[in-house]
C-alpha positions in Angstrom: -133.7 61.6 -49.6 -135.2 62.3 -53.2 -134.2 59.0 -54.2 -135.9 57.2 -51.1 -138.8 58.8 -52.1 -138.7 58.2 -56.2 -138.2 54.5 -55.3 -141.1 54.6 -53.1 -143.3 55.9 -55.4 -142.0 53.4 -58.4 -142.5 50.4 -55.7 -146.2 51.7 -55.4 -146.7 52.2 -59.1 -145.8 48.6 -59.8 -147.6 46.7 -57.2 -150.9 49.0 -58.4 -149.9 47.9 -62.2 -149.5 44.6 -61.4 -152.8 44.0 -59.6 -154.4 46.0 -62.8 -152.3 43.0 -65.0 -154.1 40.4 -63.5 -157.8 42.4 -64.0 -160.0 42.8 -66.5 -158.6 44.8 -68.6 -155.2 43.2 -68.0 -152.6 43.5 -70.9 -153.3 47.2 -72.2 -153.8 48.7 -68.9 -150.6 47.1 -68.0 -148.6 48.7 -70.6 -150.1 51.9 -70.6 -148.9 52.1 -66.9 -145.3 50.8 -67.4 -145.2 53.1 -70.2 -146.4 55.9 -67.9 -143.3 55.4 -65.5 -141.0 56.7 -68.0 -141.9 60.4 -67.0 -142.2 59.5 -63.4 -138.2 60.6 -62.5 -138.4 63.4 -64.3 -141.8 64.5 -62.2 -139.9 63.7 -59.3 -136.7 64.7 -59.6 -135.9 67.9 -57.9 -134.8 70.9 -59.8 -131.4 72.2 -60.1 -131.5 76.0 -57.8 -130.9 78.9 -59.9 -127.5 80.0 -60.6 -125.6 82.7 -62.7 -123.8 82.6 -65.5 -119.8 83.7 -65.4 -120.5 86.3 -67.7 -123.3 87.8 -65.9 -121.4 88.3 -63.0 -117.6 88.6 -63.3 -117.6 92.6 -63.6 -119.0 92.9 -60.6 -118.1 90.2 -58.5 -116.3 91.2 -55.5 -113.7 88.5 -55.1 -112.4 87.0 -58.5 -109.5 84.4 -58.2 -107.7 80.8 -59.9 -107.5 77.9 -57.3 -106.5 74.6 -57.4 -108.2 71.6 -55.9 -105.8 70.1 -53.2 -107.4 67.3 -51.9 -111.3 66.3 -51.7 -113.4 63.8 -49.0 -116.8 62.4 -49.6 -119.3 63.5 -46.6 -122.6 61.6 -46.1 -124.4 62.9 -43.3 -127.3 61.4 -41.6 -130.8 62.9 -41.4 -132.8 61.2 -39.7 -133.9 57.1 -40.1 -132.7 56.1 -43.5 -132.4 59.5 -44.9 -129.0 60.9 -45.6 -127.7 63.6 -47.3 -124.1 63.3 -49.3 -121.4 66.0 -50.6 -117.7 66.7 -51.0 -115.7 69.0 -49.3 -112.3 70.3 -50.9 -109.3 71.9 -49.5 -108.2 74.5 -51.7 -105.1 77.0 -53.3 -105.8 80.4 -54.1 -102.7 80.2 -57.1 -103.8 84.0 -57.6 -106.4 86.6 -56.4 -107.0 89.0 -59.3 -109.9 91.0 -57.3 -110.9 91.2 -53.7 -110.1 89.2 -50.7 -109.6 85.0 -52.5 -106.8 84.0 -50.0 -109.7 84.1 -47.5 -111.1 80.7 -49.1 -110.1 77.1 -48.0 -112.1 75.3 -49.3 -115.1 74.0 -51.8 -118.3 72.2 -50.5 -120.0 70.9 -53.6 -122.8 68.3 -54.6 -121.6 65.7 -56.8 -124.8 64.2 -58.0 -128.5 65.2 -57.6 -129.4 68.8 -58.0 -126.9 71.9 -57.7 -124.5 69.5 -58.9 -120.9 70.5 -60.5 -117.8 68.3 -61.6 -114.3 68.6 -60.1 -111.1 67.1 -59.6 -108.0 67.3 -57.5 -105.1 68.9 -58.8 -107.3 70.7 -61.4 -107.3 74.4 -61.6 -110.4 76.8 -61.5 -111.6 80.5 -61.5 -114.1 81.4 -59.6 -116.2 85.1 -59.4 -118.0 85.8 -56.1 -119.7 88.0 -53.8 -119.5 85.3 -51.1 -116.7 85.3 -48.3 -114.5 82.5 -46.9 -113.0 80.4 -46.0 -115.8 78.1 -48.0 -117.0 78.8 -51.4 -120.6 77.1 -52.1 -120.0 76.5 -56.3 -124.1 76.6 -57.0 -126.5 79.4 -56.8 -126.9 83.5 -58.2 -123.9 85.3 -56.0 -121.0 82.6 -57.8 -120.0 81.2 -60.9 -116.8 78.7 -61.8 -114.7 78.2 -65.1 -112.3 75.0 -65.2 -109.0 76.2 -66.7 -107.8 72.2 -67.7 -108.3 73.2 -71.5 -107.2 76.7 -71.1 -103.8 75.5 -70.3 -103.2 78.0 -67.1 -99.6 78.8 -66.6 -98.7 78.9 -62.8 -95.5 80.7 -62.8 -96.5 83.8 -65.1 -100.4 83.4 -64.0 -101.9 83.4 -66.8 -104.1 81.8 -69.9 -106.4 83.1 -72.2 -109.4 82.9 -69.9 -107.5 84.4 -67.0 -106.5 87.1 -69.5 -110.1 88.1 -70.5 -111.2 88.5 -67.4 -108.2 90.7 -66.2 -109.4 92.5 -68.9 -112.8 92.8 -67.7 -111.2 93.6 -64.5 -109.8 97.0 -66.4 -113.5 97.7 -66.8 -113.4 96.1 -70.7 -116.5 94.8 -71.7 -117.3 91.4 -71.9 -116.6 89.3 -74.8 -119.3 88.3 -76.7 -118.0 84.9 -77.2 -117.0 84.4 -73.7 -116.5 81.9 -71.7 -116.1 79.4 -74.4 -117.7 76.1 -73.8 -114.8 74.3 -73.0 -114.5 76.3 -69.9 -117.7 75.3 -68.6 -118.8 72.0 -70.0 -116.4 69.9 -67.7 -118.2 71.5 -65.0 -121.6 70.1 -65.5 -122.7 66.7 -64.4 -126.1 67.1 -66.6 -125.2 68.8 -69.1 -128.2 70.8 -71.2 -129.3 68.9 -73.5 -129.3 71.0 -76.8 -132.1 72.2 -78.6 -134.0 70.0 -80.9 -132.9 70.4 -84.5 -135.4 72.4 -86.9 -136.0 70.8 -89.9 
């Protein structure tokens, strides 16, 4: 629906720029206002909801536990006229719960594009820390947060990697690791990734 709207707004913008081409004042004002579309997306697009980093929450996150992604179909559910809203919902394998109830999920609903969006694949492996309950796990807001274990090289049959390893740790009541997660655990995760911060010269 955002993007029904954005497109509306550009449609609008360019008929009211092209009658201003053909005015008085034609050429500048013209390129002042095509210029002035560039920001228009980012005015319009919606903001990602707040969400929590692993760190922040795997001590005391209730249910901690590696899944894998077993299969995934694409949902686009009408609204209403032309509006529609789209996601993806995963079956899921609890491989191993290492806190709390994780057998109890089934599966993943996730946006793939838009805001709250995460990256995943099927037959990848993941960890996730959560104070929600199943049998669906919701990947984006403050009460979850999600490594991907694909670099971490996660060993099915003795259930373990490093990653898994720290957080059993933290588990233990350890603290957390200043360094950790490393990025590799979280960057395949992110659609838009944050941009990083402007070099100082």
């Amino acid at each position: 629906m955002g993007d029904l709207i954005f497109f509306g707004v550009v449609l609008l913008l360019l008929v009211f720029f092209c009658f201003i081409a053909f005015s008085r004042r034609g050429k500048n004002m013209f390129l002042i206002g095509v210029l002035s579309l560039a920001p228009v997306g980012a005015a319009l697009a919606c903001a990602d909801p707040p969400k929590t980093a692993f760190r922040d929450i795997v001590s005391a996150a209730p249910n901690v536990f590696v899944f894998q992604v077993t299969s995934a179909s694409y949902i686009r559910e009408p609204l209403g006229g032309a509006a529609y809203t789209e996601y993806i919902v995963a079956h899921i394998r609890v491989v191993d719960s290492l806190r709390g109830d994780g057998a109890s999920f089934k599966r993943i609903r996730y946006s793939f594009r838009n805001c709250g969006s995460i990256r995943m694949s099927v037959g990848q492996v993941y960890l996730a820390a959560t104070s929600q309950s199943g049998p669906e796990l919701h990947p984006w807001g403050t009460d979850v947060a999600l490594l991907d274990l694909t670099r971490d090289h996660y060993h099915e049959d003795l259930k373990r990697s490093p990653a898994v390893d720290v957080v059993k740790s933290i588990i233990r009541g350890e603290p957390v690791p200043d360094d950790f997660p490393r990025d590799d655990l979280v960057s395949p995760l992110e659609v838009y990734p944050t941009p990083p911060p402007p070099s100082q010269r």
